[in-house]
C-alpha angles and dihedrals in degrees: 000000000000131000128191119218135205094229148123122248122289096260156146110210124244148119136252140214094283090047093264125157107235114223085191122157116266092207093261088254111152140022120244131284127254108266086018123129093285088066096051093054137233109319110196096217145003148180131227135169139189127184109200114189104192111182115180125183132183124201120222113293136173123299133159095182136344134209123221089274097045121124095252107248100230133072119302144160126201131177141184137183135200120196101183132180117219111199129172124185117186110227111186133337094315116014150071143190116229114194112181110187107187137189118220140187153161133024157279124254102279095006082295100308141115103064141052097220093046121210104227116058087184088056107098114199090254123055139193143201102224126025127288132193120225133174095228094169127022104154140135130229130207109191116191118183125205135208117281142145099237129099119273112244123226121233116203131223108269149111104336088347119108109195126247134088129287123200107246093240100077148162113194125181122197124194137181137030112347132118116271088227088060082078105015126056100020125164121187086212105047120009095095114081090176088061116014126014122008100200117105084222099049103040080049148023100273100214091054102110099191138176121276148106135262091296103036108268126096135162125279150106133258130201111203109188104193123202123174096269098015153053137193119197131190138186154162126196135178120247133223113281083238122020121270099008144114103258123082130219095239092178093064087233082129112036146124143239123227129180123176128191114196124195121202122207146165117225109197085327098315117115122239142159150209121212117192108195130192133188140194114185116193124196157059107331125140132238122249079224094039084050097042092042097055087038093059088044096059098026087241124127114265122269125185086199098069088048097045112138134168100279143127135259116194127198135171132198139191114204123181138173130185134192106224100173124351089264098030122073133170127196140186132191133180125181122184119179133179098277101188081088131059116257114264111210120350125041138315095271119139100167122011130194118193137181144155154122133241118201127190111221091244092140104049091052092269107116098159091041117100136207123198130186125175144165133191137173125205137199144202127221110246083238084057096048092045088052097042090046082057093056101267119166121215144184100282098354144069130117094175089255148019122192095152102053120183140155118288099241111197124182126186151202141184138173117184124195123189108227096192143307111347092350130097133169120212130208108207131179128170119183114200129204116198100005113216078010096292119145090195091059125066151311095225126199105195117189119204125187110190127190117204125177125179129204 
């Protein structure tokens, strides 16, 4: 038997590398509180904001010779900023539409350019001087819940997230614009860069090449299928009608494929979870040896753009998190993706290692602080290294040459305070070995201090 319940998603709020709100499962672990959103009854609609200044600089730093995207070696400072509306609105017994219209403005480091796990998860891959308005997310939800034993959770009011309770047996479908790391990939302990960790590799799985535009949102739908411990997640998007661009392909010709399987599990009391993730990209994308063949036949640099044909490009990624103590949490992360084709969407990452901790300042009378310390390692296909020491340009990459390849080593570090009510200020710093995977150029110590402020 199905029934159908006037609820949110099942989520934990947060927000993602391209700026998104996650609406990711919480585990279902706990029924509400007393005087929480069950009490107050269903609301069939509410309105929440949140405005997020981010501002990086890097100081000077070694570097023999640099490509056109190359990081520039010398001093620079770069800043953006993101004021969104979140607005839900609930539409029969179930479900919900969610339209989120943002302004954006301002730039990466090097117009988002220079390194594969890049520094600024608030940085799109276009900037701009004065503001813009943009519609990132306009999709609908349907939640059902099914019969079950287990207690109901209680979602609060909140971003995305219309208030009420949801059976934990549950089956939610989401449609419309949306990212698909608003649903897949989530950590409770880094998935937020407007609240936790900045870098593209540690707020995600850096070898997950998904779907998106140019500023991390497309078009799809996504199945959840809940049971008590576990969770199962599908999905197919649309990708962009040439890779890495603005424009969507809204006729799926070019689209991929995600399925997610999440695990929930309790640790000496403490909660945790395993994610297994698997991805199947379709569409026109070009081949490193197509590009370098056709290079070494015409005496030109390689370019993946003039050998593109209809193909896949497959990935997988675990992703855990475990509560170690209530304010200690650990999380790991490893990505791996074919690596003979160019990424598609999201950054040159082939194989990806990821680790760290987050602690709330619980013992030093903080509870609402926040300390954050991370470290990722990520790889190149020998087909990549071969195509970038050619002169190859990727999405992100591309010194002009690379004849002393390594891994690209990050380490970082947070710290959040909270200011006062719905505003918090954020001291970053991420210190790079081998840049764009270049061992002649860096190390880089790059220093971020991000505003947020909810309301």
């Amino acid at each position: 038997m199905l029934c159908v319940w006037i609820c949110g998603h099942p989520a934990a709020v947060a927000q993602t590398a391209s700026g998104q709100t996650v609406l990711a499962d919480a585990g279902l672990q706990g029924a509400a509180a007393p005087g929480s959103a069950a009490d107050a009854g269903p609301k069939w609609w509410n309105l929440h904001g949140q405005f997020t200044l981010v501002s990086q600089f890097h100081p000077a730093f070694n570097s023999p010779y640099q490509g056109a995207n190359s990081l520039s070696p010398g001093f620079a400072q770069k800043e953006t900023s993101d004021l969104t509306v979140f607005s839900a609105v609930r539409l029969w017994s179930g479900a919900a539409a969610y339209v989120n219209p943002e302004f954006d403005q301002g730039f990466g480091l090097d117009d988002t350019l220079g390194l594969a796990g890049f520094p600024s998860g608030e940085a799109y891959k276009l900037g701009a001087r004065n503001p813009y308005v943009r519609l990132p997310r306009a999709f609908v939800r349907q939640v059902i819940g099914l019969d079950g034993a287990d207690a109901p959770a209680t979602m609060e009011d909140g971003p995305n997230q219309l208030p009420g309770t949801i059976p934990a047996n549950n089956v939610i479908v989401t449609v419309g614009k949306y990212s698909v790391v608003d649903i897949f990939d989530t950590n409770r302990y880094a998935h937020d860069p407007r609240a936790d960790f900045l870098n593209w590799s540690v707020v995600e799985s850096g070898a997950f090449d998904y779907a998106a535009d140019a500023w991390g949102f497309t078009y799809g739908g996504t199945v959840e299928w809940t049971r008590s411990w576990w969770t199962l997640r599908g999905g197919v998007f649309a990708l962009s009608k040439v890779p890495n661009t603005r424009d969507i392909d809204g006729t799926f010709g070019e689209f991929s494929l995600i399925g997610e399987l999440e695990e929930r599990h309790d640790l000496m009391g403490h909660p945790g979870k395993i994610k297994l993730l698997a991805y199947l990209n379709r569409g026109r994308m070009g081949s490193y040896a197509d590009a370098l063949a056709l290079a070494q036949a015409s005496s030109t640099l390689p370019d993946t753009a003039k050998v593109r044909k209809y193909g896949s490009r497959p990935g997988l990624a675990l992703n855990a998190e475990q509560e170690l103590r209530p304010d200690l949490g650990v999380f790991a992360r490893a990505s791996y993706n074919d690596g003979g084709l160019e990424a598609f969407e999201f950054t040159e990452i082939n194989k990806s290692l990821a680790a760290g901790l987050s602690l709330r300042a619980d013992r030093w009378g903080s509870a609402e602080d926040t300390a954050g310390l991370a470290a990722v390692a990520n790889g190149l296909s020998s087909a990549a290294r071969t195509y970038f020491a050619a002169g190859g340009l990727g999405i992100l990459i591309g010194d002009g040459q690379l004849p002393n390849y390594g891994w690209e080593k990050i380490v970082e570090m947070y710290y959040s305070r909270k200011v006062i009510e719905h505003l918090t200020i954020t001291a970053d710093i991420q210190h790079v070995l081998n840049p764009a995977y270049n061992r002649d150029r860096g190390p880089v110590s790059i220093f971020s201090l991000r505003m947020h402020a909810e309301f």
